[in-house]
C-alpha positions in Angstrom: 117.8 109.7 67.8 115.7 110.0 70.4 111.5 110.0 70.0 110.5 112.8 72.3 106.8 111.4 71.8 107.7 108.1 73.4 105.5 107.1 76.0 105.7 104.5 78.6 102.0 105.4 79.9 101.0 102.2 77.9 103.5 100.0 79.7 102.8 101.7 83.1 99.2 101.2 82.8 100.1 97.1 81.9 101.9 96.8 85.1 99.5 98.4 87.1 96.8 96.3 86.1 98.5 93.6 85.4 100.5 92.8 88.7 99.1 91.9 91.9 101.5 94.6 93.9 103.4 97.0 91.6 106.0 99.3 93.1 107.5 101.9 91.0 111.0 102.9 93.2 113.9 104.4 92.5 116.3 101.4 91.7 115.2 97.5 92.2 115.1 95.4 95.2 118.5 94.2 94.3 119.9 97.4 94.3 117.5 100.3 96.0 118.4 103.9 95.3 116.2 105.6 97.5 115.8 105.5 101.6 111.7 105.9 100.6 112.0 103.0 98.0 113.5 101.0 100.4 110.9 101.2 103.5 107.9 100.7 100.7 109.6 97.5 99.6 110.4 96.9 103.2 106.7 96.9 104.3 105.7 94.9 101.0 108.1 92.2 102.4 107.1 92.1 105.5 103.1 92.0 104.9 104.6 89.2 102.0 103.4 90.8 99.2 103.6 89.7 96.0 105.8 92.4 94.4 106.5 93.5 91.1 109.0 96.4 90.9 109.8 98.9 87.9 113.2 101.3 88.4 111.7 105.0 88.0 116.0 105.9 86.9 116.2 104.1 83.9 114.4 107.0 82.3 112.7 110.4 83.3 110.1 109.8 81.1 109.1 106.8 83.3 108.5 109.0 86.5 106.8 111.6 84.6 104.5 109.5 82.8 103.7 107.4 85.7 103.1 110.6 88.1 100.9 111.9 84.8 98.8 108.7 85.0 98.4 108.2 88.8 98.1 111.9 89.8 100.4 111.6 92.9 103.5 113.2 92.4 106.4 111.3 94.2 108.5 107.5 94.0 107.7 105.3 95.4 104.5 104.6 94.4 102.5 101.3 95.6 99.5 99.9 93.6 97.4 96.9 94.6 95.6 95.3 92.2 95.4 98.6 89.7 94.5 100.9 92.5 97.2 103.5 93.9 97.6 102.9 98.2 100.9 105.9 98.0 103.9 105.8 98.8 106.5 105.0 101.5 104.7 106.5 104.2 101.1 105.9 103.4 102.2 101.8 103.5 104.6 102.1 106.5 101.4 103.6 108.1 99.3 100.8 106.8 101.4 98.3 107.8 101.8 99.5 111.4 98.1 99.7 111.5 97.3 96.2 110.3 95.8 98.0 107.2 98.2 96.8 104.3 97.6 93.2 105.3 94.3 94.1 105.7 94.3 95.4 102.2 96.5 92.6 100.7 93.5 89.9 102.0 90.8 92.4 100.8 92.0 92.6 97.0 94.6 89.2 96.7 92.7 86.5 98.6 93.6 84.7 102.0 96.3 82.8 100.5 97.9 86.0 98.7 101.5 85.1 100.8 101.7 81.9 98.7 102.9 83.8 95.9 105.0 86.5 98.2 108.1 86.8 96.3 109.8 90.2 93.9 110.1 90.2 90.6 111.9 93.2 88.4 109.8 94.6 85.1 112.0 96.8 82.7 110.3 99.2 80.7 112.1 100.0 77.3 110.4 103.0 75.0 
């Protein structure tokens, strides 16, 4: 049986804080889900972000939770080093402005591309 009191906000907030660039998408980078998803991991990778993804389908709970905490209401949403930047357009914008690098140097360091790369974080309840 089910706990309908089950929360993920705890784990959500742990990635958020925790990981240098956290994208919550619909899906993984293995295997995206979403056409938005896809061009916010698409401008991650190409501004070599160091990303850490979580798949918003595993549960509903997830995305409600996580839209509960950050107080924006869609997936994909992109957080830099705990704070929320939006979603796919807001960092395809950024990255066509030079912003999201910008940012990436601002919050990571100089040398943030050294540690480019994706990793996948599953939440369980």
């Amino acid at each position: 049986m089910i706990n309908e009191t089950t929360s993920y906000t705890e784990k959500i907030q742990e990635v958020i804080e925790t990981a240098d660039v956290a994208l919550f998408m619909k899906g993984t980078p293995e295997a995206i889900m979403c056409g938005n998803s896809q061009r916010a991991l698409g401008a991650l990778r190409r501004a070599g972000a160091p990303i850490t993804a979580v798949d918003v389908l595993l549960d509903m709970r997830i995305r409600q939770d996580l839209s509960a905490l950050s107080g924006w209401p869609t997936i994909p949403q992109v957080f830099v080093k705990g704070e929320l930047i939006g979603g796919a357009d807001i960092v395809e914008d950024m990255e066509r402005s030079g912003e999201l690098e910008q940012t990436l140097v601002e919050k990571l360091g100089e040398s943030y591309w050294d540690a480019r790369g994706e990793r996948t974080v599953t939440l369980t309840s």
